[in-house]
MOPAC internal coordinates of N, CA, C and O (Angstrom, degrees):
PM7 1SCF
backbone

  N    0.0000 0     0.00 0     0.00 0    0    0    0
  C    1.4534 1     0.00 0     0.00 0    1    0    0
  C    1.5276 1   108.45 1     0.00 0    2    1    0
  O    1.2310 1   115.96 1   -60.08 1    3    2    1
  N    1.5241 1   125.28 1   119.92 1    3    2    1
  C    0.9977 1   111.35 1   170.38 1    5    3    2
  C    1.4962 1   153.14 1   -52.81 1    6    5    3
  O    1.2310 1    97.47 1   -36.97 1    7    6    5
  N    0.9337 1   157.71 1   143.03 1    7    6    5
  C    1.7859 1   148.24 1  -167.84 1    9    7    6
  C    1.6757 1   105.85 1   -71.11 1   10    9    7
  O    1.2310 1   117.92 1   -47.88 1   11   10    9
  N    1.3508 1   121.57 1   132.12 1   11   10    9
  C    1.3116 1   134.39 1   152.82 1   13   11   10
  C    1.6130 1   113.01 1   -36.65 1   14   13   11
  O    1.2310 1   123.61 1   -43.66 1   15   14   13
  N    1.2465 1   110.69 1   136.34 1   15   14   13
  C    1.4959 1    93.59 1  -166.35 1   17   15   14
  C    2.1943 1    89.53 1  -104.50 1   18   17   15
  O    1.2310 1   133.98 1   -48.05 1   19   18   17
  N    1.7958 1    90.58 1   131.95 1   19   18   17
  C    1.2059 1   103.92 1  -177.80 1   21   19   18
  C    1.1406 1   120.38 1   -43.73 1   22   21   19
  O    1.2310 1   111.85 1   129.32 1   23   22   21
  N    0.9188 1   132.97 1   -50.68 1   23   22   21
  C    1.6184 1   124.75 1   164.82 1   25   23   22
  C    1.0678 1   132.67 1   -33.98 1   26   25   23
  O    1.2310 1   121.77 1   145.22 1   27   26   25
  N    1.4898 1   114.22 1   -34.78 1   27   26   25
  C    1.5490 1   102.54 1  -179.70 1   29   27   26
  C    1.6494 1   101.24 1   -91.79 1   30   29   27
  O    1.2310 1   112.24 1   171.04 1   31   30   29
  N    1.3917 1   132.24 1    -8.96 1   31   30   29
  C    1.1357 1   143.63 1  -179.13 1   33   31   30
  C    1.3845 1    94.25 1   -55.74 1   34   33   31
  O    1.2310 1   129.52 1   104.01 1   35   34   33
  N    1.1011 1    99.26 1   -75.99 1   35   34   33
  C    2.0256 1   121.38 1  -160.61 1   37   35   34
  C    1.9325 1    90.54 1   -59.58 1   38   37   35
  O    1.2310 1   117.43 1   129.16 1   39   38   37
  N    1.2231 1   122.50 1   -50.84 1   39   38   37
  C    1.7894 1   103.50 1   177.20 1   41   39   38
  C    1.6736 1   139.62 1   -68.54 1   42   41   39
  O    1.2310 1   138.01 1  -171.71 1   43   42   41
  N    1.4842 1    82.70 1     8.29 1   43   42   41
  C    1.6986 1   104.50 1  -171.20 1   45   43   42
  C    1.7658 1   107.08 1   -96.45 1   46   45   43
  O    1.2310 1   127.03 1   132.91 1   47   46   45
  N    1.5911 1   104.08 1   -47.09 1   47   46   45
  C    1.2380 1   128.12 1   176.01 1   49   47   46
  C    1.1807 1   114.16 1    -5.41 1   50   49   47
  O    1.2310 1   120.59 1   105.53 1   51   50   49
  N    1.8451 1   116.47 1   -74.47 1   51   50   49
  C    1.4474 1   104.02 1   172.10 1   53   51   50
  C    1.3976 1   128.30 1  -107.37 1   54   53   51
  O    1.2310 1   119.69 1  -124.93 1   55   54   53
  N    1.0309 1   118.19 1    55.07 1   55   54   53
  C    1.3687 1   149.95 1   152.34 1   57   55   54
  C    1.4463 1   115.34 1   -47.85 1   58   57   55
  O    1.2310 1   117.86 1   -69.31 1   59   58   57
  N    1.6147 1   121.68 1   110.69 1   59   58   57
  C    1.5278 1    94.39 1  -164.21 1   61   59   58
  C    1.3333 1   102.92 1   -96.75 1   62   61   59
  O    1.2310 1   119.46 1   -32.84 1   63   62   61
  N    1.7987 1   118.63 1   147.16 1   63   62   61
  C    1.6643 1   132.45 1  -139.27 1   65   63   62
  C    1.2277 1   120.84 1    56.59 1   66   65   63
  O    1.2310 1   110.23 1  -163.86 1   67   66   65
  N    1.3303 1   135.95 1    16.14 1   67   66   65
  C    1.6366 1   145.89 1   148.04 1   69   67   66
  C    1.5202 1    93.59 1   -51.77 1   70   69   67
  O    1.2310 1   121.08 1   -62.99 1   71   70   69
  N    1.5432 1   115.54 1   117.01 1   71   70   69
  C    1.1124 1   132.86 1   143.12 1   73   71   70
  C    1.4669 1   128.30 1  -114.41 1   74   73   71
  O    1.2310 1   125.55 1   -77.82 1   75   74   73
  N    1.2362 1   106.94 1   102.18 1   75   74   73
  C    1.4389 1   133.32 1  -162.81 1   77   75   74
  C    1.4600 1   103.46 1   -50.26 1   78   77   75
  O    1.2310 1   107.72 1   112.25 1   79   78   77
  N    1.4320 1   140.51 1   -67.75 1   79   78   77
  C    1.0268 1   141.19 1   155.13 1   81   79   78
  C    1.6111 1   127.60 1   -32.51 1   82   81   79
  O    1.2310 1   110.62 1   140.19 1   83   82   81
  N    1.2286 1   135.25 1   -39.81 1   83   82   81
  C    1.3630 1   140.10 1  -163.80 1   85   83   82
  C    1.4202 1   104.06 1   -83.64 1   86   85   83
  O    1.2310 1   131.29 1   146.28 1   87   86   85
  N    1.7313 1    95.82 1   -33.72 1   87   86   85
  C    1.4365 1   111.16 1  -159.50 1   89   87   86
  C    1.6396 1   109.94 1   -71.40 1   90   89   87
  O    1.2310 1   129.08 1   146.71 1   91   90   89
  N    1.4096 1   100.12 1   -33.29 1   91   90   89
  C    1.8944 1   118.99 1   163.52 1   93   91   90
  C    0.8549 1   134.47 1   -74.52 1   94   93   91
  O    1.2310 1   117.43 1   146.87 1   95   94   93
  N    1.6086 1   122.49 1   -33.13 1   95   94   93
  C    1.1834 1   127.51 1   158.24 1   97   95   94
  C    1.5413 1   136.70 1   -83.18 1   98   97   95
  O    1.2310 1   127.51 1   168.28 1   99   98   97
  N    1.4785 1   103.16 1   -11.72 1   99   98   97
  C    1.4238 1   120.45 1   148.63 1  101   99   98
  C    1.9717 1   108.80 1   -47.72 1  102  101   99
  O    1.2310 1   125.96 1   103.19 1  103  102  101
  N    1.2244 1   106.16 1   -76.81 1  103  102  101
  C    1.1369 1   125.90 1  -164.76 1  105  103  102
  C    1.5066 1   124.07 1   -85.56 1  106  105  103
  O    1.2310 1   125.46 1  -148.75 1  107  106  105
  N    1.3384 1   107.12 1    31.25 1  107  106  105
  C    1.3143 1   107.99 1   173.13 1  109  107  106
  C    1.6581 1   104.06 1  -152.66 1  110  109  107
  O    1.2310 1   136.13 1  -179.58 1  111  110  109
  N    1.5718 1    86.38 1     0.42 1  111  110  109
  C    1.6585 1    90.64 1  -175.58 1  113  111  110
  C    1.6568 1   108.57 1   -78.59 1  114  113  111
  O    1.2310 1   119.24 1   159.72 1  115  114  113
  N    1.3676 1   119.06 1   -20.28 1  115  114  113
  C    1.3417 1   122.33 1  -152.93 1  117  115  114
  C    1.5523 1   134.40 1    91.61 1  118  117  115
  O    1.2310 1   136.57 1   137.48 1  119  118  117
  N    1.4940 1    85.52 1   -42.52 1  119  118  117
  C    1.4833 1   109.26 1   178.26 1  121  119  118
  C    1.8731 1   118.81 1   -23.77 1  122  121  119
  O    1.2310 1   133.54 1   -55.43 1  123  122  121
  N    1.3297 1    91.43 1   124.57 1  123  122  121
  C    1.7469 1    85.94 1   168.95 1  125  123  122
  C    1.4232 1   126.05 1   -69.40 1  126  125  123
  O    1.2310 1   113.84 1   -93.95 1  127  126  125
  N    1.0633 1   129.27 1    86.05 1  127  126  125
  C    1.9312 1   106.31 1  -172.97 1  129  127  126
  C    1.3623 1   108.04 1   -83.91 1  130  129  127
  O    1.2310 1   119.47 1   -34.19 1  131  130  129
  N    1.6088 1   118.62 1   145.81 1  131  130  129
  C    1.7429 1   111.03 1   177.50 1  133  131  130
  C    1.4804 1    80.18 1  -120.61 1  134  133  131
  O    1.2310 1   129.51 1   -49.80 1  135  134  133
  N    1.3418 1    99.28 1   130.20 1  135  134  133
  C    1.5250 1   115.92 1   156.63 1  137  135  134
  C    1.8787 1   123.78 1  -100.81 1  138  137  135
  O    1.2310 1   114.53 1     9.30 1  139  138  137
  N    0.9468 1   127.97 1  -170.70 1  139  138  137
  C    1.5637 1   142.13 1  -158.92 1  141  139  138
  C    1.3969 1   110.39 1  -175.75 1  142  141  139
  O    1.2310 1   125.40 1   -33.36 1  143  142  141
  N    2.0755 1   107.23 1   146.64 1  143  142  141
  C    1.1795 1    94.46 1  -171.43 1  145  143  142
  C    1.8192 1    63.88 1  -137.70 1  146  145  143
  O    1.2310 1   130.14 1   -42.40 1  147  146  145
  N    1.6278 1    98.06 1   137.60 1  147  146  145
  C    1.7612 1   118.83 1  -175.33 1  149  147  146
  C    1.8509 1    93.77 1   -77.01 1  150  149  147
  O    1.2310 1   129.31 1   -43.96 1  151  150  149
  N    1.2475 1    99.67 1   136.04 1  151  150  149
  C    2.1001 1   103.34 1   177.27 1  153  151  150
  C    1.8414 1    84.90 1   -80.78 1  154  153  151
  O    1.2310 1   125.70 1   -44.12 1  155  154  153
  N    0.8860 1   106.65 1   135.88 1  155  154  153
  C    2.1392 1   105.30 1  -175.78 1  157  155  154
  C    1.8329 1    99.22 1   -95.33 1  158  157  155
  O    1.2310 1   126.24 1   171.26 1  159  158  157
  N    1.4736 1   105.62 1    -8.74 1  159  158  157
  C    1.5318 1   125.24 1   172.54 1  161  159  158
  C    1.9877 1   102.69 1   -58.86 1  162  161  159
  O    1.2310 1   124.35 1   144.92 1  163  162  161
  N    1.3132 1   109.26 1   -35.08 1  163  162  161
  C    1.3024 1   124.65 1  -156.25 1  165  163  162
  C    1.6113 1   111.44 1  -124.62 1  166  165  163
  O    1.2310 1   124.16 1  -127.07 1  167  166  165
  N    0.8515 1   109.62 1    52.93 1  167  166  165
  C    1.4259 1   137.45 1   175.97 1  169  167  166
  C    1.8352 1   106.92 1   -33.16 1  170  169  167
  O    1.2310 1   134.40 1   103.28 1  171  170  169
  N    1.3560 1    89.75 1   -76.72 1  171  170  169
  C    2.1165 1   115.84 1  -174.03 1  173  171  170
  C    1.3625 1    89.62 1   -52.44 1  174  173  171
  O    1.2310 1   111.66 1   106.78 1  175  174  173
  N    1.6158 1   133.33 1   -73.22 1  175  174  173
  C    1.2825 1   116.04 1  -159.96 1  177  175  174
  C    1.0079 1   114.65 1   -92.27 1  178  177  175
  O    1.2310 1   103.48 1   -97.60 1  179  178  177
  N    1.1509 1   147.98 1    82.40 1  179  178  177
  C    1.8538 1   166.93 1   120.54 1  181  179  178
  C    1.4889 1   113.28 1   -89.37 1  182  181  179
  O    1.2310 1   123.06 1   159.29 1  183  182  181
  N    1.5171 1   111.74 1   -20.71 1  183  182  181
  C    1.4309 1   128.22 1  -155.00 1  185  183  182
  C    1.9749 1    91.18 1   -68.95 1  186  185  183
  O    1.2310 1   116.77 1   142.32 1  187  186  185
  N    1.2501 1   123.74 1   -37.68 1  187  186  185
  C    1.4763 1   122.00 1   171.57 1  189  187  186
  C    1.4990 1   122.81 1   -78.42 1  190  189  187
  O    1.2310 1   110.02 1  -173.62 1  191  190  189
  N    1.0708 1   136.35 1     6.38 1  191  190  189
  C    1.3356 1   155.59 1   129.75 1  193  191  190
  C    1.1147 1   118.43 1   -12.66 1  194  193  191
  O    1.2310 1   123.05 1   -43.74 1  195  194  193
  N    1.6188 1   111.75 1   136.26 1  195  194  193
  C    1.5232 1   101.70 1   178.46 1  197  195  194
  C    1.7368 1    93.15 1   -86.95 1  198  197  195
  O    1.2310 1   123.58 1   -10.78 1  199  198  197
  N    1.6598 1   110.74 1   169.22 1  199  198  197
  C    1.5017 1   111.09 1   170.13 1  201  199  198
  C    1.7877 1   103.93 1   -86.48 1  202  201  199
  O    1.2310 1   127.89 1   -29.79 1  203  202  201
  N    1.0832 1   102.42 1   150.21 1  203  202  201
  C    1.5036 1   125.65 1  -161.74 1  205  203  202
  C    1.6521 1   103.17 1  -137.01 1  206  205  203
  O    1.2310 1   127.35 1   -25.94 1  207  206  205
  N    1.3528 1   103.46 1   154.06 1  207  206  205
  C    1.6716 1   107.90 1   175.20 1  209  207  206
  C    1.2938 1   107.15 1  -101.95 1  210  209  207
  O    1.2310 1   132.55 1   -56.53 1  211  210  209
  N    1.1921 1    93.37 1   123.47 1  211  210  209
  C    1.8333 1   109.34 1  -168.09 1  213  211  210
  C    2.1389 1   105.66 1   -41.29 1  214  213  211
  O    1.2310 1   127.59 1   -20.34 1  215  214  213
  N    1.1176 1   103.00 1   159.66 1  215  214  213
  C    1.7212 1   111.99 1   165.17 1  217  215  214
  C    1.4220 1    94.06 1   -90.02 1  218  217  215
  O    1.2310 1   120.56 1   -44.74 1  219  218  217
  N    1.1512 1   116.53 1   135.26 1  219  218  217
  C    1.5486 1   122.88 1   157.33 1  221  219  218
  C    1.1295 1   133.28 1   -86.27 1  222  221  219
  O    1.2310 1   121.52 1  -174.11 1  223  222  221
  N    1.3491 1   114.70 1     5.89 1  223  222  221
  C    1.7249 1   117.87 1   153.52 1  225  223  222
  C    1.4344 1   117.21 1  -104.78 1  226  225  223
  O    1.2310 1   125.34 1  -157.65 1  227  226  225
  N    1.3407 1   107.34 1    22.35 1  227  226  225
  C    1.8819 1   105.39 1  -155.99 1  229  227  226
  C    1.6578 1    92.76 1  -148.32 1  230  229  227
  O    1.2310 1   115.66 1   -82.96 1  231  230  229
  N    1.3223 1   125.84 1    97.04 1  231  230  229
  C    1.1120 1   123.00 1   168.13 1  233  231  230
  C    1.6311 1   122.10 1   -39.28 1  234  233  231
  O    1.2310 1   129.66 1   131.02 1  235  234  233
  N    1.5691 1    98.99 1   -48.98 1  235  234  233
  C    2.0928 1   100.66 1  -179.70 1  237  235  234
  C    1.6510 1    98.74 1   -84.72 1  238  237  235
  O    1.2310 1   123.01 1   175.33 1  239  238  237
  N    1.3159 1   111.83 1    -4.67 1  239  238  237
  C    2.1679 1    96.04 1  -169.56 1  241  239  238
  C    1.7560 1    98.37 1   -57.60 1  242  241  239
  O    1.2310 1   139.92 1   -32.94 1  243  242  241
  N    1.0667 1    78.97 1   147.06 1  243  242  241
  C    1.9912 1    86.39 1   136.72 1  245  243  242
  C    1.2829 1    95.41 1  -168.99 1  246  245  243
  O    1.2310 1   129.73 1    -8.25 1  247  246  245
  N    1.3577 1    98.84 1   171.75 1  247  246  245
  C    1.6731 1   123.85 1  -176.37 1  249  247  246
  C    1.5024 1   114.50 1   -88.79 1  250  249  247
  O    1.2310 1   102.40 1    -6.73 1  251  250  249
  N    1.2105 1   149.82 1   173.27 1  251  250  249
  C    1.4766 1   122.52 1   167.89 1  253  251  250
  C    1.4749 1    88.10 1  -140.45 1  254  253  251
  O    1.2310 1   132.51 1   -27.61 1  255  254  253
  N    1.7462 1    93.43 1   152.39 1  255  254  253
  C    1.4047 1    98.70 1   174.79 1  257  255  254
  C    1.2461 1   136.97 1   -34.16 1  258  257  255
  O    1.2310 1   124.38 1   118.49 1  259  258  257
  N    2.2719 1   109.21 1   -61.51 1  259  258  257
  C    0.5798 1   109.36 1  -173.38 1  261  259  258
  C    2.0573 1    94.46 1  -131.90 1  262  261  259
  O    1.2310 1   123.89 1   -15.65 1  263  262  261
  N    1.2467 1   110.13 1   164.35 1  263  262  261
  C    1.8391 1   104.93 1   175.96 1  265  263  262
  C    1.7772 1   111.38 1   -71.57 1  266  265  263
  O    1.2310 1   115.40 1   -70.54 1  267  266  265
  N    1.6659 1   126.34 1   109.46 1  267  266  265
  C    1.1962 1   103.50 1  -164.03 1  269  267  266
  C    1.4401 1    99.05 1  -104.20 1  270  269  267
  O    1.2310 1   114.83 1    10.95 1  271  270  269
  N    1.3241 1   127.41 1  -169.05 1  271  270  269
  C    1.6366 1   114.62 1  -171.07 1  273  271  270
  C    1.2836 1   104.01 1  -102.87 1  274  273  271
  O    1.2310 1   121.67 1   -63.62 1  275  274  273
  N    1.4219 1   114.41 1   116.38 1  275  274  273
  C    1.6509 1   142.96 1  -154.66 1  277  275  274
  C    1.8485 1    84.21 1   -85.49 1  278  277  275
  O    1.2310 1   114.84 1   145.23 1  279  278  277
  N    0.8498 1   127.39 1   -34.77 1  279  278  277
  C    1.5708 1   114.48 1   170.32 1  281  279  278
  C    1.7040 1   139.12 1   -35.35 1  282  281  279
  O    1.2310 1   149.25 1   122.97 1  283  282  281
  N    1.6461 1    60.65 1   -57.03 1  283  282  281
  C    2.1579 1    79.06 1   167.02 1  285  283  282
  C    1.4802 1   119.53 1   -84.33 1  286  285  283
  O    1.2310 1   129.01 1   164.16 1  287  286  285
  N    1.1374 1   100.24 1   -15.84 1  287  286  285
  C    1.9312 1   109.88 1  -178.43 1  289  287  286
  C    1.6075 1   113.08 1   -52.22 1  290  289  287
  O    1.2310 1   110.54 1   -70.73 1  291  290  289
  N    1.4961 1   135.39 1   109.27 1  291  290  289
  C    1.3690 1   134.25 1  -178.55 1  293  291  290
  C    1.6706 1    93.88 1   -72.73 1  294  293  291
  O    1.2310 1   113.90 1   163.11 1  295  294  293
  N    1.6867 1   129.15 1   -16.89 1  295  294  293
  C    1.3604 1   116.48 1  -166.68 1  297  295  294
  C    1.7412 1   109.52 1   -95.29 1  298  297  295
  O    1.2310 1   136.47 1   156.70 1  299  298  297
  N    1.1967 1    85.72 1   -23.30 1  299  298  297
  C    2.0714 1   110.21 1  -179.68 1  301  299  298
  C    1.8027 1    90.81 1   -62.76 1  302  301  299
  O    1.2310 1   117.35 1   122.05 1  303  302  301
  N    1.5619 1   122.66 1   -57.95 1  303  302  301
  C    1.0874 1   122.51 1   178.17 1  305  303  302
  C    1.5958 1   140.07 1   -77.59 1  306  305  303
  O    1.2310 1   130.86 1  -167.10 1  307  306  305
  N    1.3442 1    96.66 1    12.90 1  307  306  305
  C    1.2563 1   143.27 1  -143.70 1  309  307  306
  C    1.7384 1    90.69 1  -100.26 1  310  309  307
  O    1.2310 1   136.84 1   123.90 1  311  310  309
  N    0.7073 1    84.99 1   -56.10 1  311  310  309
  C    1.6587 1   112.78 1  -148.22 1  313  311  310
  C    1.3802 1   141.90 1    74.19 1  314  313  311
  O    1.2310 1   126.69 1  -133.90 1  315  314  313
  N    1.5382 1   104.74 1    46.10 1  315  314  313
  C    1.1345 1   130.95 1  -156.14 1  317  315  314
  C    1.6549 1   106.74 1  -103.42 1  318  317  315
  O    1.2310 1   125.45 1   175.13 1  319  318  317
  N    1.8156 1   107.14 1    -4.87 1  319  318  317
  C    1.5085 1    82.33 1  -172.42 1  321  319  318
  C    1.7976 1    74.04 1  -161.40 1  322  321  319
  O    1.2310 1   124.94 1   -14.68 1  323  322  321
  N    0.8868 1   108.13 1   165.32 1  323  322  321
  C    1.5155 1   115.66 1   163.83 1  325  323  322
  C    1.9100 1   111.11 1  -143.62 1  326  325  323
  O    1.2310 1   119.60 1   -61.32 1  327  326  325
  N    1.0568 1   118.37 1   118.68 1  327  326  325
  C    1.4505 1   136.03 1   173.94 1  329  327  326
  C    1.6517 1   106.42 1   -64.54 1  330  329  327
  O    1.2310 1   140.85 1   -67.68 1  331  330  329
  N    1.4626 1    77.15 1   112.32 1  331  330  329
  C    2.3583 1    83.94 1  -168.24 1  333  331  330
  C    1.6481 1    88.78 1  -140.64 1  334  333  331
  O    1.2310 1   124.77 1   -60.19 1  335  334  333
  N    1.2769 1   108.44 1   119.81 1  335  334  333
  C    1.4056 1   110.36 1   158.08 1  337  335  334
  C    1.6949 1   117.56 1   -40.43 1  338  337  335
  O    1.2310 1   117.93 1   -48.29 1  339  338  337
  N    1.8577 1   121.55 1   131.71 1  339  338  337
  C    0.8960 1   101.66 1   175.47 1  341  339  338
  C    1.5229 1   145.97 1   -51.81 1  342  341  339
  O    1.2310 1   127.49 1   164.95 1  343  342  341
  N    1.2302 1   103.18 1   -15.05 1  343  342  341
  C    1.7820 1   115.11 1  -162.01 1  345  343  342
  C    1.6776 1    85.89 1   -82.43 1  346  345  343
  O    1.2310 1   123.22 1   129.30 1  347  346  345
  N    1.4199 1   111.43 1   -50.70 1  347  346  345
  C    1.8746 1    91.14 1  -167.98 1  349  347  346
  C    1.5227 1   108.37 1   -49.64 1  350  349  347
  O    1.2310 1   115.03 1   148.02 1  351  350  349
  N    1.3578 1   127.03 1   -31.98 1  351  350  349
  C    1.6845 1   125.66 1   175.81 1  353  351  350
  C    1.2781 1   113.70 1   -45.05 1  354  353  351
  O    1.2310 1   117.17 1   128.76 1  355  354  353
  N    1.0231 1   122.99 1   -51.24 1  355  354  353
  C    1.8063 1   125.17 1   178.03 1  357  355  354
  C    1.3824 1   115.38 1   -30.15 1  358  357  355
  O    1.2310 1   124.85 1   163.54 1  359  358  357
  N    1.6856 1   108.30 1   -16.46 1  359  358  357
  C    1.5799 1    86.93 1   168.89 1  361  359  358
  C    1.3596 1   121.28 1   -67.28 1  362  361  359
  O    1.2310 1   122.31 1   141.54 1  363  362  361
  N    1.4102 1   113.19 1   -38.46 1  363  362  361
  C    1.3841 1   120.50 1   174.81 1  365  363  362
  C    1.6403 1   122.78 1   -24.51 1  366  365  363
  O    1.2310 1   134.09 1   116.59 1  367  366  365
  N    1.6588 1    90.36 1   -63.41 1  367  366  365
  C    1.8684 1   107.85 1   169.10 1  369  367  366
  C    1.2672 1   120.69 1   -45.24 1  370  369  367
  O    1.2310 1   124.19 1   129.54 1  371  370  369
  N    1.8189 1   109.57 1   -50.46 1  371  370  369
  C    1.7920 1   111.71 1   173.06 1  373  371  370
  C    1.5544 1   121.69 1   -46.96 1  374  373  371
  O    1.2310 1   133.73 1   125.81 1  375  374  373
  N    1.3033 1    91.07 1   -54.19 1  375  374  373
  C    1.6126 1   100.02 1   177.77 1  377  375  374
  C    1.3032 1   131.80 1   -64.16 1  378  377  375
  O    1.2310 1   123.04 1   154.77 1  379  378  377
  N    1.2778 1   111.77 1   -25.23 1  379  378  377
  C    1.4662 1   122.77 1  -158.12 1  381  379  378
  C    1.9200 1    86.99 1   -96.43 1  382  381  379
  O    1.2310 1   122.80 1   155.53 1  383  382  381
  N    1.4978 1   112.23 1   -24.47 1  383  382  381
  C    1.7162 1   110.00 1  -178.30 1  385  383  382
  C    1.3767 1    93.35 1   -82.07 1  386  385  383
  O    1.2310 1   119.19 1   129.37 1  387  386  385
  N    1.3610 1   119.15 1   -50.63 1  387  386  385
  C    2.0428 1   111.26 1  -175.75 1  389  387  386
  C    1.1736 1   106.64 1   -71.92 1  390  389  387
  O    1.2310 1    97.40 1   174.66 1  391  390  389
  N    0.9453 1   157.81 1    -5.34 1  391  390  389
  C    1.8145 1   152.87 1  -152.93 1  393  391  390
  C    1.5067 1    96.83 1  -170.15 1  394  393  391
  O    1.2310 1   117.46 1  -114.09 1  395  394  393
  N    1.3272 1   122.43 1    65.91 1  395  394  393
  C    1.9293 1   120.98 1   167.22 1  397  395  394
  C    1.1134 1   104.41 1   -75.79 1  398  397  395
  O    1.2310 1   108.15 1   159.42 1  399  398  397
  N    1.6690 1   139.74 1   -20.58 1  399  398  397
  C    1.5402 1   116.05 1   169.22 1  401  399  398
  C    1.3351 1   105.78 1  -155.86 1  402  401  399
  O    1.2310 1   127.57 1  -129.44 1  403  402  401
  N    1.6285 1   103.03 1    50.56 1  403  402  401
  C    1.9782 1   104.43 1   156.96 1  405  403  402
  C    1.2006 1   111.06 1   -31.39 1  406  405  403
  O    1.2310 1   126.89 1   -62.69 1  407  406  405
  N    1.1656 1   104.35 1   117.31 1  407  406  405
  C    1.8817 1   116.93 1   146.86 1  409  407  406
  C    1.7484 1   115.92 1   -69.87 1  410  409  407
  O    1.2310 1   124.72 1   123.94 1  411  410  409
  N    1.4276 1   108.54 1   -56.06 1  411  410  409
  C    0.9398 1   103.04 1  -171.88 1  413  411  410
  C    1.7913 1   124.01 1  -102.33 1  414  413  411
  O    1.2310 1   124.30 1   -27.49 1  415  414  413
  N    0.9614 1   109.35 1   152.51 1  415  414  413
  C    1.5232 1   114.46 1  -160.51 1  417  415  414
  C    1.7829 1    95.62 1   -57.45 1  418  417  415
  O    1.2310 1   119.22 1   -38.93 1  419  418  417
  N    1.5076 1   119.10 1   141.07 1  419  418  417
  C    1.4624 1   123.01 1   165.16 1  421  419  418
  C    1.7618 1   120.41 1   -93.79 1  422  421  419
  O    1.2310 1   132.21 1   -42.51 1  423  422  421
  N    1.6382 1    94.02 1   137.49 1  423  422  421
  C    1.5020 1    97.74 1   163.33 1  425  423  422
  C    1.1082 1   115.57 1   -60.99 1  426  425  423
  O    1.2310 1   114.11 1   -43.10 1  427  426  425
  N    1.2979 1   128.76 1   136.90 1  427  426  425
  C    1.9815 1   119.31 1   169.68 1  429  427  426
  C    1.8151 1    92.46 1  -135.37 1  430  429  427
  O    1.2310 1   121.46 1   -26.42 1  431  430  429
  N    0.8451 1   114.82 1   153.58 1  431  430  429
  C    1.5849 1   139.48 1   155.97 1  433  431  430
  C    1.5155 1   107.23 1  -117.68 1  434  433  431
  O    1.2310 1   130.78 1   -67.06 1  435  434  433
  N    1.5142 1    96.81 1   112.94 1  435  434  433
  C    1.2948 1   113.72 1   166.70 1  437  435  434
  C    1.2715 1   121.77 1   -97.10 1  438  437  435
  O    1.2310 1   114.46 1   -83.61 1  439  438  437
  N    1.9479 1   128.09 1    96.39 1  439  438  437
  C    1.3765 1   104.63 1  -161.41 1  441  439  438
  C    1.5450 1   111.05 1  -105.69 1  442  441  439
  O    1.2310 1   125.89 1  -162.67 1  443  442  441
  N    1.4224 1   106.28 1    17.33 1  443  442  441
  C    1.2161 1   107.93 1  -175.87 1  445  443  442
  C    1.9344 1   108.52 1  -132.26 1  446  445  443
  O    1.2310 1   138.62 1  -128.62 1  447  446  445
  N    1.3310 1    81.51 1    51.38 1  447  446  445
  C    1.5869 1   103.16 1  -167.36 1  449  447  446
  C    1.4459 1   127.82 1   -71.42 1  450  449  447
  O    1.2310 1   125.63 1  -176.21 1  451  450  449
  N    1.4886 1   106.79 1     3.79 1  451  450  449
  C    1.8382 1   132.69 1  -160.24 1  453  451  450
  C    1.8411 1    92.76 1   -81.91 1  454  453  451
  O    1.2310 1   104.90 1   -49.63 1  455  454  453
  N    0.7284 1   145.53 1   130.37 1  455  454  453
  C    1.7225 1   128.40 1   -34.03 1  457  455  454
  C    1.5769 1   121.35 1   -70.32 1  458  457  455
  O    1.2310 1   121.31 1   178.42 1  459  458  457
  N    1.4259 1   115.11 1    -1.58 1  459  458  457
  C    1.5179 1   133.74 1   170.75 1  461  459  458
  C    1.8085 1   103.39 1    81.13 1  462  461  459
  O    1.2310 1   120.22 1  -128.30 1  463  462  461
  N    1.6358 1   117.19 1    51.70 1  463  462  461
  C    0.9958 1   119.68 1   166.10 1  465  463  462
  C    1.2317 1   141.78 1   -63.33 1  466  465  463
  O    1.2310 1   137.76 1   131.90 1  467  466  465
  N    1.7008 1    83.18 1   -48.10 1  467  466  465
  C    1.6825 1   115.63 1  -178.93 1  469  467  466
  C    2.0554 1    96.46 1   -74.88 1  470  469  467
  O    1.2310 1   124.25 1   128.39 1  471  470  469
  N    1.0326 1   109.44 1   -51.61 1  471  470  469
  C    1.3923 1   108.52 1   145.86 1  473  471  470
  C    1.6263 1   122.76 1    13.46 1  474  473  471
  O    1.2310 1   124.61 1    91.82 1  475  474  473
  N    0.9404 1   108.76 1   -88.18 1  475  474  473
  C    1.8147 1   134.46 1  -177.12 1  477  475  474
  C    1.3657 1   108.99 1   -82.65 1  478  477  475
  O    1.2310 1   127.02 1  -174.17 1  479  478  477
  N    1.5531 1   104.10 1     5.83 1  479  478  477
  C    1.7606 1    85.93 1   158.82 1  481  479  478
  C    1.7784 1    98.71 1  -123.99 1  482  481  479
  O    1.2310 1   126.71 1  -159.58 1  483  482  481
  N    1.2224 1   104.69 1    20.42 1  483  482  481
  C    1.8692 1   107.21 1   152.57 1  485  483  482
  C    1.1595 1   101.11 1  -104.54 1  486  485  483
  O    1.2310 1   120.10 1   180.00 1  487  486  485

């Protein structure tokens, strides 16, 4: 497995919720992680959900134990949750550090909007 290249190690550092350890052993483990971002529109049906360890840049993320089959899910179809790799969530974090208490609604251009995940958390 290849090495994390130090640089991006050392610019993450004080990053606030940078966990230096998780962040390596995430990413060198191989490991598949499936993450989820909760619709907060849809409160009642999340309630069949497995529990997950929250994303720490993503108020609705969490991580889930294990990947279960989103096919059969009545909440997946629900529209109760949408399956988003954690890193696309980080927009949430950007925005919420540049804009902590917009009043007014923002223009955004989304040009990389294919399937328009990141989308629905502007």
């Amino acid at each position: 497995m290849p090495q994390l290249p130090a640089g991006l190690i050392e610019s993450l550092k004080n990053a606030k919720g940078f966990d230096e350890d998780s962040f390596i052993n995430v990413h060198q483990s191989g490991q598949q992680v499936t993450s989820i971002r909760l619709n907060p529109q849809k409160h009642t049906a999340t309630a069949s959900l497995p529990q997950g360890k929250p994303v720490p840049w993503c108020a609705e993320g969490l991580y889930l134990p294990e990947r279960p089959s989103f096919t059969f899910d009545p909440a997946f179809h629900a529209g109760a949750y949408y399956v988003q790799e954690a890193s696309s969530m980080f927009i949430y974090h950007i925005l919420n550090q540049l804009y902590p208490a917009q009043q007014h609604p923002l223009t955004v251009l989304d040009l990389c909007a294919a399937p328009g995940g990141k989308s629905t958390l502007l």
